[in-house]
N, C-alpha and C positions, 0 to 999 in steps of 0.2 A: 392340708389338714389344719383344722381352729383350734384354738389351745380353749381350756373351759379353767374358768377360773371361781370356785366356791364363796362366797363372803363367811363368815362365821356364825352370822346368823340361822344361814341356809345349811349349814353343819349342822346344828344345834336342833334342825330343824326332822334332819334326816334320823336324828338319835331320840329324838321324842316320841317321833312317828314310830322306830322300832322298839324302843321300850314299852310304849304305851301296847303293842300289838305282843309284843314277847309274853309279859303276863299272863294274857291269853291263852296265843298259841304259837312258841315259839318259830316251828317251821314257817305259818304265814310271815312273822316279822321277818326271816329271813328271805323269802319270795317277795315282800313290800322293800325291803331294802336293797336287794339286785333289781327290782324292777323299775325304782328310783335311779339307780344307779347307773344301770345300761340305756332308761331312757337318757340322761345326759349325756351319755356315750354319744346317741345321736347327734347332739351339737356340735361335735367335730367335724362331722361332712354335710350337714346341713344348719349353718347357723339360724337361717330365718321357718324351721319347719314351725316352731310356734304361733300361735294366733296374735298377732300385735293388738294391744289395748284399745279400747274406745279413749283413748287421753293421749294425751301432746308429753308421754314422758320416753314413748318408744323403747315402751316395758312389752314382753312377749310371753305369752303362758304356753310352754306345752302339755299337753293333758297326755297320762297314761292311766289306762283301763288298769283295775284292780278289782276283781271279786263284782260285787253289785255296787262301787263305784270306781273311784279316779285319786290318782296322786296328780297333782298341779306344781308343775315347777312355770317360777315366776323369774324371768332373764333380761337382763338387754344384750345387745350388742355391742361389741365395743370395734366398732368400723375400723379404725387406724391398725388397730393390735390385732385386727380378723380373731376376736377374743371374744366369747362367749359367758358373761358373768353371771353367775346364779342367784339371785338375791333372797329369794324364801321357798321352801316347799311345805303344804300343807296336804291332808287329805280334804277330799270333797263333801265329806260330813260335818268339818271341824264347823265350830262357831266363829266366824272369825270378825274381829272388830273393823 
């Protein structure tokens, strides 16, 4: 099993996405936030399930279905450490720079 290691950006990231949804409707932030969650789960027995990038940084997005759209966690691998690093999750609406 691969161990998944968070950055704190991708913390930060996971707590925006449910504040910004809590306001709302709190139950979906909590259904966005286990669905963030347990999709990383996945990266314990499957490190490479992600889509690898069109770019030379051997960055991987896996997409999970949310409502009429998608949370995106953005990872690499980390090959030596069979370690699974999370570097940003955004939603698929967001604007992003």
């Amino acid at each position: 099993m691969s161990e998944i290691k968070w950055l704190p950006a991708a913390l930060e990231d996971v707590e925006r996405l449910y504040l910004f949804l809590f306001e709302k409707n709190p139950q979906a932030a909590s259904r966005a936030a286990t669905t963030i969650l347990e999709g990383a789960k996945l990266l314990e027995t499957s490190l490479y399930i992600g889509q690898p990038m069109n770019d030379e940084t051997k960055r991987r997005e896996l997409i999970l279905s949310f409502g009429s759209g998608a949370y995106i966690i953005r990872y690499m691998v980390e090959e030596k450490s069979d370690t699974a690093v999370i570097l940003r999750v955004w939603h698929s609406r967001e604007q992003r720079d």
